[in-house]
N, C-alpha and C positions, 0 to 999 in steps of 0.2 A: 479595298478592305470592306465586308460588311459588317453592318450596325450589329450590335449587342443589344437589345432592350430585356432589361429586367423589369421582370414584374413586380412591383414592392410591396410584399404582404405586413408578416409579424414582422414586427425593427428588428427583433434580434436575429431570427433568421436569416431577411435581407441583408442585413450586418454583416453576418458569417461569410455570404455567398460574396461579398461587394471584399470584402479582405482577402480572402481565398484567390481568386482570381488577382488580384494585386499581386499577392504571395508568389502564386504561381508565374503570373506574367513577369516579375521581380527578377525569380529565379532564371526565366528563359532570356531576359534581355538584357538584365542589371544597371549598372548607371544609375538613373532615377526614372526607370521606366514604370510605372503605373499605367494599369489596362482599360483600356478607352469604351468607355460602356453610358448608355442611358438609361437610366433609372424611373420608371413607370412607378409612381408611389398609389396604391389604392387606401381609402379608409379598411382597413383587415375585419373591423367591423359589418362591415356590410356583408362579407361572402362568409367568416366563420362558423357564426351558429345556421347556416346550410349545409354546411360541408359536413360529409363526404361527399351525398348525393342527391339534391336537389338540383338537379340540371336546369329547370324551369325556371328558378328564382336566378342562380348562379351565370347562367347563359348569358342571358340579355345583358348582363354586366360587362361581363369578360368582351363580349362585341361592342361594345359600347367605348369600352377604353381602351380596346386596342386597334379602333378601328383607324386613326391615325399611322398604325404602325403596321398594316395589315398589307406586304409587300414581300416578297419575293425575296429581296435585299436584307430582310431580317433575319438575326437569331434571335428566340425567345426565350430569356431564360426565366422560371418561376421556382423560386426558392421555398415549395410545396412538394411532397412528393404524390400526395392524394388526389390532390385537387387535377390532375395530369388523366386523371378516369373522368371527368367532364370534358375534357378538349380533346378526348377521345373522342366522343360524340359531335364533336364540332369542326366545322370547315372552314379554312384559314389559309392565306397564300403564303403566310410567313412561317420560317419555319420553327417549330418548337424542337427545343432540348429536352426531349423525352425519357425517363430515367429508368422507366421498363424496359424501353430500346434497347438503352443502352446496357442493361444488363442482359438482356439476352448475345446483345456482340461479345460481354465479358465473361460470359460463361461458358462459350464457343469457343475461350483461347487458354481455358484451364481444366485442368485434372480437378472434377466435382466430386465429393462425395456427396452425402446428405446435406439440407439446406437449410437454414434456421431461419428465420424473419426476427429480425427486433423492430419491431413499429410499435405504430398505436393498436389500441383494441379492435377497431374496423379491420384492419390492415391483415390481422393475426385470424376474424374472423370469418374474412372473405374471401372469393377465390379468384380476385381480377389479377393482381400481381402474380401467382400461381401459374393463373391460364399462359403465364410468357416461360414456365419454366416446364413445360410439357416435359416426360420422360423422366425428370429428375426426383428424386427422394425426396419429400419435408418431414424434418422431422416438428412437432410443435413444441411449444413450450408449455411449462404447467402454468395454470390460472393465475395460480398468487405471483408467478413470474411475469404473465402480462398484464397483471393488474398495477404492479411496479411500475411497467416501462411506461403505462398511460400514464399513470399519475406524475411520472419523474418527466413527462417531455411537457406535462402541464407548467412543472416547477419550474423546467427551464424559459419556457413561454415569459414568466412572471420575474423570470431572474431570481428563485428562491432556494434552488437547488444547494443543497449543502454538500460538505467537502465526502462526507460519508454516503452520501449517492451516487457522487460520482464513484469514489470507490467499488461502490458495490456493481456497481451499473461495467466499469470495465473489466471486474473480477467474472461476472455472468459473460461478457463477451469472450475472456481469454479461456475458461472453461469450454464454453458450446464450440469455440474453436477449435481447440484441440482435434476434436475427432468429426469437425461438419463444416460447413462451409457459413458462416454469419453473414445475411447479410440486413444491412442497419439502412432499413427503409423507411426511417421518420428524421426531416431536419433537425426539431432539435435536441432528438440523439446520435446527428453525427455532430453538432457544436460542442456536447462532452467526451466523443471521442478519444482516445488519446491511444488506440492501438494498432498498429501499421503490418500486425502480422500479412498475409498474403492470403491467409486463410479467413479475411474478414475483408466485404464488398459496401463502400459507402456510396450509397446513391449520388449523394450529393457529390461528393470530390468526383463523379463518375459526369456529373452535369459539367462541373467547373475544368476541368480536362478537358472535356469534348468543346466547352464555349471556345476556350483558348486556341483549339486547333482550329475550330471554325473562323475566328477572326484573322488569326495573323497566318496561317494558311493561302 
């Protein structure tokens, strides 16, 4: 079996990611199986206020504490979706859980129509995520709509999020649904997730699936 290392950013995030995969593993083995992983914990402070994209500050880090784990033998998983456009740029023998990857396999095995991004404002602004969906439609969102979604995956960062954001935050996804394909490319707006239409792709359950297959495979 190979290693799982998670990268341990925001708690709540890594949180999410460290249940999910239990959840999941839960379900495939039952009994009291729980999914066998090492957890890389970094200070979140050190790499946040660089992110999205100072690779120069960001790099030397990321080599730095993962160089222990930097083997063939590895899955990496980083409970980030952004921060995955620096380890683009970087060379590593272990392998990363890449969520763009994996969304180009998952869009390869469905009937797409137009394509929505729910991220952060970087996410919504720029064309790296984009560049994996060559040929396909985007439709975007209006302003004051991603000005919400930064601010509400701040709130979830902080644990502040109220029951009325979530609301509103799944009412925007079951609408752009309807007629486009959503997909929720910020962790933590897939931790208030709570919509399982078919017509909406979560990066992250798309990481935590792919970990599962890679380990007990």
């Amino acid at each position: 079996m190979k290693q799982l290392v998670i990268l341990g950013l925001g708690a709540r995030s890594t949180l999410f990611y460290q249940e999910k995969l239990h959840e999941l593993y839960f379900n495939q083995e039952g009994q009291y199986a729980t999914f066998p992983f090492i957890l890389k914990q970094l200070d979140f402070n050190a790499i946040n206020p660089y992110l999205p994209s100072n690779t120069a500050v960001i790099s030397p880090i990321l080599c730095r504490e993962l160089k222990a784990y930097n083997s063939s033998e590895v899955n990496l998983l980083v409970p980030n979706i952004t921060i995955h456009e620096i380890f683009d740029s970087m060379q590593f023998e272990l392998h990363i859980i890449h969520p763009y990857k994996l969304l180009v396999t998952e869009l390869a095995n469905k009937i797409i129509n137009n394509l929505v991004f729910f991220g952060t404002k970087y996410t919504n602004d720029n064309s790296n995520i984009a560049s994996y969906c060559a040929g396909l439609s985007i439709e975007k969102l209006r302003k004051d709509e991603i000005v919400f979604l930064d601010d509400l995956r701040k709130k979830v960062y902080f644990n502040t999020e109220t029951n009325q954001d979530i609301r509103t935050y799944n009412t925007m996804i079951a609408k752009y649904s309807e007629n486009n394909t959503v997909i929720i490319a910020c962790t933590e707006l897939s931790i208030i997730n709570t919509n399982s239409s078919e017509r909406v792709i979560d990066l992250a359950l798309l990481q935590c699936r792919n970990s599962l297959e890679l380990v007990t495979n």
